[in-house]
N, C-alpha and C positions, 0 to 999 in steps of 0.2 A: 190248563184244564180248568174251566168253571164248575165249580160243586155249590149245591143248597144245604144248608144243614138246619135242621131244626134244632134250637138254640133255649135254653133260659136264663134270663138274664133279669135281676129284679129292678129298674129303673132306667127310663131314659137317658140321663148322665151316664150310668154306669157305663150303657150299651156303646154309647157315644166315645168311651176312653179306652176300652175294648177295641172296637174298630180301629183306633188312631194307633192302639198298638199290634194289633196283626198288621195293619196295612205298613208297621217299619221293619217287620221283617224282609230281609234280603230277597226270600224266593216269593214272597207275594207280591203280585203285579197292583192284587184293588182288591178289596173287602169292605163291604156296605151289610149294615147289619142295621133292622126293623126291629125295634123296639113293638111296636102293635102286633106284628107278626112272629113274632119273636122267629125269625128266620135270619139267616147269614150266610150270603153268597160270595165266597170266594174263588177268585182267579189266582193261578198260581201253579206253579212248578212241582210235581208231583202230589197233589192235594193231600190222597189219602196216604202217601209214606211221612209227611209235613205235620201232620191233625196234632201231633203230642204237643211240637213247637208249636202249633197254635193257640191250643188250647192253654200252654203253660205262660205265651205272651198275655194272654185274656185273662189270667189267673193273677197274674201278678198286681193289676189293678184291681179287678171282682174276685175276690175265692171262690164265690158260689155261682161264677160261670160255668153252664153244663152245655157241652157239644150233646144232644140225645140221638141222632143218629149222622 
């Protein structure tokens, strides 16, 4: 299932190390995350039962990565 998430993320780098770590989670297929857009679309195995796991793979690099919806 593909999902959009409207995302904040405070820097390019950031965004860039973010992506590299959702995208090594097991049940995501690809996650591309927009720095200008601050959006992140993920592919993946049950998206919204997954969001915590994502958001806590995203966290581990950024703290102040926000999934906003």
């Amino acid at each position: 299932m593909v999902k959009t998430y409207r995302i904040e993320v405070d820097c390019a780098n950031c965004a860039a190390k973010c992506q590299d770590a959702i995208n090594k989670l097991d049940f995501v297929n690809s996650c591309e995350i927009n720095f200008m857009t601050q959006k992140m679309i993920v592919d993946a195995e049950d998206v919204d039962k997954n969001i915590k796991a994502i958001l806590k793979a995203a966290r581990k690099v950024e703290p102040d990565f926000e999934i906003l919806d």
